[in-house]
C-alpha positions as CSV (number, residue, x, y, z in Angstrom):
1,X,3.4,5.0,-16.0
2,X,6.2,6.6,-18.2
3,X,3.7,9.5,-20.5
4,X,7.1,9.2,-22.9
5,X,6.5,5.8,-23.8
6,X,2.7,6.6,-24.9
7,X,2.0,7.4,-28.2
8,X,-1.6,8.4,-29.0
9,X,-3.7,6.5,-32.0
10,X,-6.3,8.1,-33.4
11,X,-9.3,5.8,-35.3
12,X,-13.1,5.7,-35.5
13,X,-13.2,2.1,-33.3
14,X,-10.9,-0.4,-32.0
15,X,-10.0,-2.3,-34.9
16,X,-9.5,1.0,-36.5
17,X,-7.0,1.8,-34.2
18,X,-5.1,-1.5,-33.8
19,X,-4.7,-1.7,-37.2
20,X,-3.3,2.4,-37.0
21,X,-0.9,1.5,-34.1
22,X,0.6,-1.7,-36.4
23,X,1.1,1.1,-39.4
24,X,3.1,3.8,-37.4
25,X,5.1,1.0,-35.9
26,X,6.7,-0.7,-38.9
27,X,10.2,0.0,-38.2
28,X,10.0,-1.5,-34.2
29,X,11.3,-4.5,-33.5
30,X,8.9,-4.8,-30.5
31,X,5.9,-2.2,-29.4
32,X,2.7,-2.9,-26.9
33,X,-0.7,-1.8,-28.4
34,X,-3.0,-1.1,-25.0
35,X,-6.1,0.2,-24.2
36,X,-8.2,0.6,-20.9
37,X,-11.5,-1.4,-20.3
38,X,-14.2,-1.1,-17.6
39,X,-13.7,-4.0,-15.2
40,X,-15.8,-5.8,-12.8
41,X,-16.3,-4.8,-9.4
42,X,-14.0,-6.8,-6.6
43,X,-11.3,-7.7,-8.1
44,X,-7.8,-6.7,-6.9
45,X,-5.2,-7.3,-10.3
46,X,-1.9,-6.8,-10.4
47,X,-1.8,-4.6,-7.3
48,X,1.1,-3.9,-4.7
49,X,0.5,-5.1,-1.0
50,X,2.4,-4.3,2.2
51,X,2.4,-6.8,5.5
52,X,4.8,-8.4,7.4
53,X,7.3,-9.9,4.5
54,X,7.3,-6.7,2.9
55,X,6.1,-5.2,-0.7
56,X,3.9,-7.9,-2.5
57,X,2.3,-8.0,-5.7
58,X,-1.3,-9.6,-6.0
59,X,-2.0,-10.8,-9.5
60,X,-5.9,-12.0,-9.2
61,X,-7.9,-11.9,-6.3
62,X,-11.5,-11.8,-6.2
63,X,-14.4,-11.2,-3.4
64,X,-13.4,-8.6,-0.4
65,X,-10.3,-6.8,-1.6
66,X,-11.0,-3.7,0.3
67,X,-8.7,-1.0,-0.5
68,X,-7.2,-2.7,-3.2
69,X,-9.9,-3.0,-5.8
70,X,-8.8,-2.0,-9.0
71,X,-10.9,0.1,-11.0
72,X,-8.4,1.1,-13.9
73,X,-7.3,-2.1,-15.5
74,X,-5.7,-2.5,-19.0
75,X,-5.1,-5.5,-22.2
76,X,-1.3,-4.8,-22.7
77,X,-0.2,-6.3,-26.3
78,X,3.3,-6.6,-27.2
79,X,3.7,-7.1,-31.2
80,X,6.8,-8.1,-33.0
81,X,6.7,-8.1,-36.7
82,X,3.0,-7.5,-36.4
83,X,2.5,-10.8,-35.1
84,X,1.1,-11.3,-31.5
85,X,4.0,-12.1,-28.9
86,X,2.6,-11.5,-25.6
87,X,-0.3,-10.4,-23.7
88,X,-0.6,-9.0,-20.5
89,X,-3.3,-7.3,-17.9
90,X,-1.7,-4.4,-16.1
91,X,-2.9,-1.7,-13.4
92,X,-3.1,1.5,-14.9
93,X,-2.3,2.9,-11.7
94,X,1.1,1.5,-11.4
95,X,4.4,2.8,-13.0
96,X,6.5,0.6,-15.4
97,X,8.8,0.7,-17.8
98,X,7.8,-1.8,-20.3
99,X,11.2,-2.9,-21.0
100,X,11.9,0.1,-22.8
101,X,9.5,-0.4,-25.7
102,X,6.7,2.0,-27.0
103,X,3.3,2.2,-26.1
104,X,0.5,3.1,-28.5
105,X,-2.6,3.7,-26.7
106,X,-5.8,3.0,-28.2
107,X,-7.8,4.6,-25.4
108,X,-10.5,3.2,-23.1
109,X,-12.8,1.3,-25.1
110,X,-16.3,-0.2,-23.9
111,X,-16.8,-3.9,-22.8
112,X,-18.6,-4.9,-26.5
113,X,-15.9,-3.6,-28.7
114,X,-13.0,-5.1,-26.5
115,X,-14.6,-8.2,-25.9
116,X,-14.7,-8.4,-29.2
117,X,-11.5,-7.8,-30.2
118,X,-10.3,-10.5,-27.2
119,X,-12.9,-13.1,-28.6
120,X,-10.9,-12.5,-31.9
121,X,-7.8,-13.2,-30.6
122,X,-8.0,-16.0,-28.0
123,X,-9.3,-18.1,-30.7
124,X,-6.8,-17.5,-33.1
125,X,-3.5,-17.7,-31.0
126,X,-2.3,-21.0,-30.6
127,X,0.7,-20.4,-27.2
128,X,-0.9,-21.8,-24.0
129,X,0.4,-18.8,-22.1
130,X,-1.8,-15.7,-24.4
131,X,-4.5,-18.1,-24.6
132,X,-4.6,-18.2,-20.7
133,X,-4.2,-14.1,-20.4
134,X,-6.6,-13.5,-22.8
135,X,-9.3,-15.5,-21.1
136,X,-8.9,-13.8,-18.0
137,X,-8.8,-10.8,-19.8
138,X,-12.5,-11.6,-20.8
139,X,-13.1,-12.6,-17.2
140,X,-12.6,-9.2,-15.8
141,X,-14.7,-7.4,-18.2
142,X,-18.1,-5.7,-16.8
143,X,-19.9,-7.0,-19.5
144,X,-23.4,-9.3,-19.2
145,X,-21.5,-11.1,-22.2
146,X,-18.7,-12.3,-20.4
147,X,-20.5,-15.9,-19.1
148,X,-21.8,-16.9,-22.7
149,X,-17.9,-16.2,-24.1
150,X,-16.4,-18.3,-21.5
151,X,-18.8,-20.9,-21.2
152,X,-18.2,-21.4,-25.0
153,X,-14.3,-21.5,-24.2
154,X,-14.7,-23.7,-21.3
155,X,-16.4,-26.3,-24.3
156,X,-14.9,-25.4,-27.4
157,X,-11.0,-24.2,-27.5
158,X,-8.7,-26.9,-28.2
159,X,-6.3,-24.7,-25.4
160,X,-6.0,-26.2,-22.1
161,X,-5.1,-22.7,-21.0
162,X,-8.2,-21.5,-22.2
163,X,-10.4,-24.2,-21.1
164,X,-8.8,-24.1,-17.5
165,X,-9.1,-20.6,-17.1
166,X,-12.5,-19.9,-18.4
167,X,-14.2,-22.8,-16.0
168,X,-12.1,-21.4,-13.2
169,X,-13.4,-17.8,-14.1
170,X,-16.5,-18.7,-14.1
171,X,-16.9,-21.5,-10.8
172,X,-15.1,-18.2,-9.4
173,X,-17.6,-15.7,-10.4
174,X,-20.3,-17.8,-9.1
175,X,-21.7,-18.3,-13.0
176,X,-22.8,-21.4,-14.8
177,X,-22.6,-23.6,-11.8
178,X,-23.7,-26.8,-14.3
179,X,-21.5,-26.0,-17.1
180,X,-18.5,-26.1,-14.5
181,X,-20.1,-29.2,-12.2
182,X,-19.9,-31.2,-15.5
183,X,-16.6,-30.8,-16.7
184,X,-15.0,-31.1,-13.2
185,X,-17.1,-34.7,-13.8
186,X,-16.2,-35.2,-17.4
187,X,-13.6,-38.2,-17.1
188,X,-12.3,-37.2,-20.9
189,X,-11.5,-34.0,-20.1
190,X,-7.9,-32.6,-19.1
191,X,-7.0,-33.6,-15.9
192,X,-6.0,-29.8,-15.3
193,X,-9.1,-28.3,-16.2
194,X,-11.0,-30.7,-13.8
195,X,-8.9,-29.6,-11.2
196,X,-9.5,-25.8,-11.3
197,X,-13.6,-26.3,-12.0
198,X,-13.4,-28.4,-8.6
199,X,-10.9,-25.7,-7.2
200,X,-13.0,-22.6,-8.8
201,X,-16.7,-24.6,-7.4
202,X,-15.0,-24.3,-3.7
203,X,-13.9,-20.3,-4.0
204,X,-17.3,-19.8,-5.9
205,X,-19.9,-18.1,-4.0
206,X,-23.2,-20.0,-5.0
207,X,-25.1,-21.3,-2.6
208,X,-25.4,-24.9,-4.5
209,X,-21.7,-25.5,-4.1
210,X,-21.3,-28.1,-1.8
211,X,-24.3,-29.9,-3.6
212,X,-21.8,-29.6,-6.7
213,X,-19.3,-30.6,-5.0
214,X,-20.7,-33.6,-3.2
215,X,-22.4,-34.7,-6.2
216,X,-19.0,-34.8,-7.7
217,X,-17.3,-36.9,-5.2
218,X,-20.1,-39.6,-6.2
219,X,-19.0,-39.7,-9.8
220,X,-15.1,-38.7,-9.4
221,X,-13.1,-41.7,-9.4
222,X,-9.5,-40.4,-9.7
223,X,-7.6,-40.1,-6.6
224,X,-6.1,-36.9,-7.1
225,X,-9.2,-35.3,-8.4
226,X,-11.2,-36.8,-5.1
227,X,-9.1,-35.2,-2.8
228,X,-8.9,-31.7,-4.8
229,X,-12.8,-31.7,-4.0
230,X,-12.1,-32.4,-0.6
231,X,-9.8,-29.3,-0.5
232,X,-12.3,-27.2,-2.1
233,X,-15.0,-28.2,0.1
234,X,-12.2,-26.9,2.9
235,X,-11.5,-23.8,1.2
236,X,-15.6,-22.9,1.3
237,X,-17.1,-20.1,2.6
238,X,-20.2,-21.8,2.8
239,X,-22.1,-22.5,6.4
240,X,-21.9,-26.0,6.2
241,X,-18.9,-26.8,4.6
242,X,-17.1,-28.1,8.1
243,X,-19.8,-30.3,8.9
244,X,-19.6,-31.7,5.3
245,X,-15.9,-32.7,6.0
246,X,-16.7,-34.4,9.1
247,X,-19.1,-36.4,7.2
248,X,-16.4,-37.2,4.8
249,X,-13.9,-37.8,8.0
250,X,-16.7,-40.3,9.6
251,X,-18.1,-42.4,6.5
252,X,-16.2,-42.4,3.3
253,X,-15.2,-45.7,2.4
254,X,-11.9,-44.1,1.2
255,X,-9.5,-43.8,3.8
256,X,-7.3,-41.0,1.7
257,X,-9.9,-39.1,1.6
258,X,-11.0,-39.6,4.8
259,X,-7.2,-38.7,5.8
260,X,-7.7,-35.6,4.1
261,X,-10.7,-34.6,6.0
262,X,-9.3,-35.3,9.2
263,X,-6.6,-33.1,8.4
264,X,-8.7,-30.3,7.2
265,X,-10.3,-30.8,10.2
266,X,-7.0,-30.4,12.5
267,X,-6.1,-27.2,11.1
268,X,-9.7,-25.7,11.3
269,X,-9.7,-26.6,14.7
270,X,-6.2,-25.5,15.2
271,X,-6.9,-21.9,13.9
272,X,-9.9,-21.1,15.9
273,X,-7.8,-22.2,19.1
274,X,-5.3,-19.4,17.6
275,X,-7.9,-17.1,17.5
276,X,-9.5,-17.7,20.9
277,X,-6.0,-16.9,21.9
278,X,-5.8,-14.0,20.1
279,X,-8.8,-12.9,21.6
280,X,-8.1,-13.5,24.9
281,X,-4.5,-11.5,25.0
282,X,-6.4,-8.9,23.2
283,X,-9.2,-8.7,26.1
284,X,-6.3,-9.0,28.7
285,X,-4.4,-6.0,27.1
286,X,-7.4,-3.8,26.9
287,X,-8.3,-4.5,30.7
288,X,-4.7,-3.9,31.6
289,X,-4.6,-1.0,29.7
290,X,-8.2,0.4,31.5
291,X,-6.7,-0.6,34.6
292,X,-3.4,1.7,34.4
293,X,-5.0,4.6,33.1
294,X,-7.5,4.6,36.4
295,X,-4.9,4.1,38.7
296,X,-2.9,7.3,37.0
């Protein structure tokens, strides 16, 4: 991070502080008000990658992230005019330039008095896009308040951003399993936001997803939506999942999804054969290797 940009704000909470940062800049035509929050564990946001296609950047990843957990997160806001133009979610850890504007740093702040603030916002902003960030904002606090907040977005914002986002968070997060199962069935509900509940029940790590999930398939009649449960049972980490696609491969009535099993199935079947082979060279290597350095 460029120290230059930052320009300390001094106040007695959050709000205060906000509302001190808007007052020193007047005279900007654009400036980013940010502050640091504590984030849950495993989650990897916004962090830089190396592997065989070079320098990536990962924007949200959950579950085993390893060495690239991120521990110091932060709610970028980028004001113009004092209205709200932009929000972003950036690693502390990472330089940028922020496009040349100012900075004024509110500190780090504890989950209430941010969550707060967010609440504030995401249900005043009407841009699909800030609506989005600032439910995933919400999402990575590591607060015991963040499932109430987004189960009432998931219901109640007339964003489909905000809806999508807050029943992916929390299918994701393994939280409010029913709330999620019953708008991925709700048939008056956004196409969209049915999709990622089914998407966000498959990455989820409860143990009554496929139950969800094969509950859903009962009550689902959309195509589209019937095979995105399909590919969420295939993207499950759970024990049974492959032997719930051969069911659906075997007995469905509906040959698309049954064509989407099967080739669920192939590529299963076609990575653990890559695997195997992996394996085996590896073993081969190794013995070769043994072999040579006892003949030396």
């Amino acid at each position: 991070m460029l120290k230059e940009q930052y320009i300390s704000v001094e106040g007695n909470d959050l709000q205060a502080r906000l509302a001190a940062a808007h007052t020193q800049a007047q005279a900007a035509s654009r400036y980013w008000a940010a502050y640091k929050f504590p984030v849950r564990p495993n989650v990897s946001i916004d962090a830089e990658s190396i592997n065989s296609m070079g320098v990536s950047t990962e924007t949200f990843i959950y579950g085993n992230v390893g060495e690239h957990e991120t521990r110091s997160l932060g709610v970028f806001l980028l004001y113009g005019a004092g209205e709200l133009l932009r929000v972003e979610i950036y690693n502390l850890k990472r330089r940028r330039s922020f496009e040349g504007w100012s900075v004024y740093w509110l500190g780090e702040v504890e989950s209430d008095e941010s969550l707060t603030l967010l609440s504030i916002l995401v249900r005043s902003v009407e841009d699909e896009t800030m609506g989005g960030k600032l439910t995933d904002a919400i999402a990575l606090h590591e607060s015991p308040q963040v499932e109430g907040l987004l189960s009432e977005l998931a219901r109640s914002s007339p964003l489909v951003a905000v809806r999508a986002n807050a029943v992916f968070s929390l299918g994701r997060f393994g939280q409010n399993l029913p709330l999620v199962e019953a708008v991925a069935g709700d048939e008056d509900e956004h196409r969209h936001v049915r999709q990622q509940a089914i998407m966000a029940i498959g990455k989820g790590r409860s143990p009554d997803a496929l139950d969800a999930l094969r509950r859903l398939l009962d009550v689902v009649e959309e195509p589209f939506l019937r095979e995105a449960i399909v590919n969420a049972v295939a993207k499950s980490r759970h024990p049974d999942a492959q032997t719930l696609l051969k069911t659906f491969a075997e007995r469905s009535d509906d040959e698309r999804l049954k064509r989407r099993a099967r080739l669920h199935l192939s590529k299963a079947s076609g990575e653990k054969s890559r695997m195997k082979e992996e394996r085996r060279k590896a073993y081969s290597y190794r013995a070769e290797a043994k072999q040579a350095k006892h003949c030396r």
